[in-house]
N, C-alpha and C positions, 0 to 999 in steps of 0.2 A: 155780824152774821158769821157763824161758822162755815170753813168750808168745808171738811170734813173731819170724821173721828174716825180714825184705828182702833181694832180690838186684834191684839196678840191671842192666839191661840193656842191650845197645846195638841188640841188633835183638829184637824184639817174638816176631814169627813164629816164628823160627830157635830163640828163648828156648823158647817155649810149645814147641814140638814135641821138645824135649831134654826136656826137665821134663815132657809129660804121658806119653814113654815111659820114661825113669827111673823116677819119684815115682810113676808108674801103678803099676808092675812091686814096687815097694816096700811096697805099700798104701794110700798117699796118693790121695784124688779131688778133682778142682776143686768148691770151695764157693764160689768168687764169680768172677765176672771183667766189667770193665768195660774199656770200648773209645770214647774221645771223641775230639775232634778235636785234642787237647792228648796223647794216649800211650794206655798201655794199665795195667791191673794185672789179676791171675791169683791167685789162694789156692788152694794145695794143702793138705786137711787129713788130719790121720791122729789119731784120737783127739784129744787135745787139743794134737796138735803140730800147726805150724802156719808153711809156709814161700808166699813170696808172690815172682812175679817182677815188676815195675815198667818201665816205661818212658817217658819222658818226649822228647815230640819237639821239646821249648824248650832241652835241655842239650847241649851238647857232650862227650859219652863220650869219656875215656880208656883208653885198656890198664888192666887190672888189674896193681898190683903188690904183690906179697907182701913188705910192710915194717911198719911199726908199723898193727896193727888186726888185721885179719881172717887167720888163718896158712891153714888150711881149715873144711870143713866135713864128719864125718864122718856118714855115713846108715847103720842099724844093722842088719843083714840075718840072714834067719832059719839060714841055712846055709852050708857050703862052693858045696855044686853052686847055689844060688841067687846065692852071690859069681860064679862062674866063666859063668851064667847071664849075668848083667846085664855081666862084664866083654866077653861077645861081643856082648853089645848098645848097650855105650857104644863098642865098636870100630867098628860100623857109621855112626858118626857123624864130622865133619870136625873132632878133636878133639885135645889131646895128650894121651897117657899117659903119665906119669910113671914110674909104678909097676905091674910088670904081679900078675897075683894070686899070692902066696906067704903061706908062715907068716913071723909075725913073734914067737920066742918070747922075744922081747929086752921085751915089752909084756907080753903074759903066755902061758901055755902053748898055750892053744887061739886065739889069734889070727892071723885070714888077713884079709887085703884087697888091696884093689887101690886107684893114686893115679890122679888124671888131672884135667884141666882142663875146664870146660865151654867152652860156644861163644862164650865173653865172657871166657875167660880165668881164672876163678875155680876156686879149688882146692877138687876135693873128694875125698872117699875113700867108698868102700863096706868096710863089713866087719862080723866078727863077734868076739864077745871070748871 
C-alpha cells in the first residue's frame, strides 16, 4: 500500500486550483494545508489514499522530465461518461493533452482513459479498467 505521493510544484496557486478541481471531482477533499513564508503544502485525501502538492519558494524548479523515476500517475474513475466528464474539465485548463479519451483494449477489455500533463508538466492519466 502506498502511503502517500508528493508532487513538487512550481506555482502554488495554479497547483491548488488544478487539483482542488480534478481531485475534487474524483472524491478526494483537502485534509490539511499549510501556507508560511518559506511555500506552501496541500493534502488531498480519499479514503486512505492520500496525494499532497508542495511548494517551496527557496528551490529553483525545473520542467519535469519523464526519464528515470516517475513515468505517470494514473487516477481511477467510476465511469466512461465520468472519464469523458473530467476530460472536458482538464480541457478548460492551460494544459497539454496527450492522449485524448478512447478505449484501450490492448490493457484490458473495458479500459478507457484519457493522458495529459498537469500545470507543472507532470503526467497523468484518468481512467477506468
Amino acid at each position: 500500500m502506498i502511503a502517500h505521493i508528493i508532487l513538487n510544484v512550481r506555482d502554488f496557486k495554479e497547483s491548488e486550483l488544478f487539483y482542488d478541481m480534478i481531485l475534487g471531482k474524483l472524491g478526494f477533499t483537502e485534509d490539511f494545508k499549510e501556507v508560511d513564508s518559506k511555500g506552501a503544502v496541500k493534502s488531498y485525501r480519499r479514503d486512505t489514499h492520500n496525494i499532497w502538492i508542495k511548494y517551496n519558494n527557496e528551490t529553483v524548479h525545473n520542467d519535469f522530465v519523464r526519464d528515470i523515476g516517475l513515468d505517470h500517475i494514473a487516477f481511477l474513475a467510476e465511469s466512461k461518461s465520468e472519464i469523458d466528464k473530467l476530460f472536458e474539465l482538464v480541457r478548460t485548463f492551460d494544459v497539454k493533452i496527450t492522449r485524448e479519451p478512447r478505449k484501450y483494449p490492448e490493457y484490458t477489455e473495458n479500459y478507457y482513459a484519457f493522458y495529459f500533463r498537469d500545470p507543472n508538466g507532470i503526467p497523468l492519466e484518468i481512467c477506468m479498467m
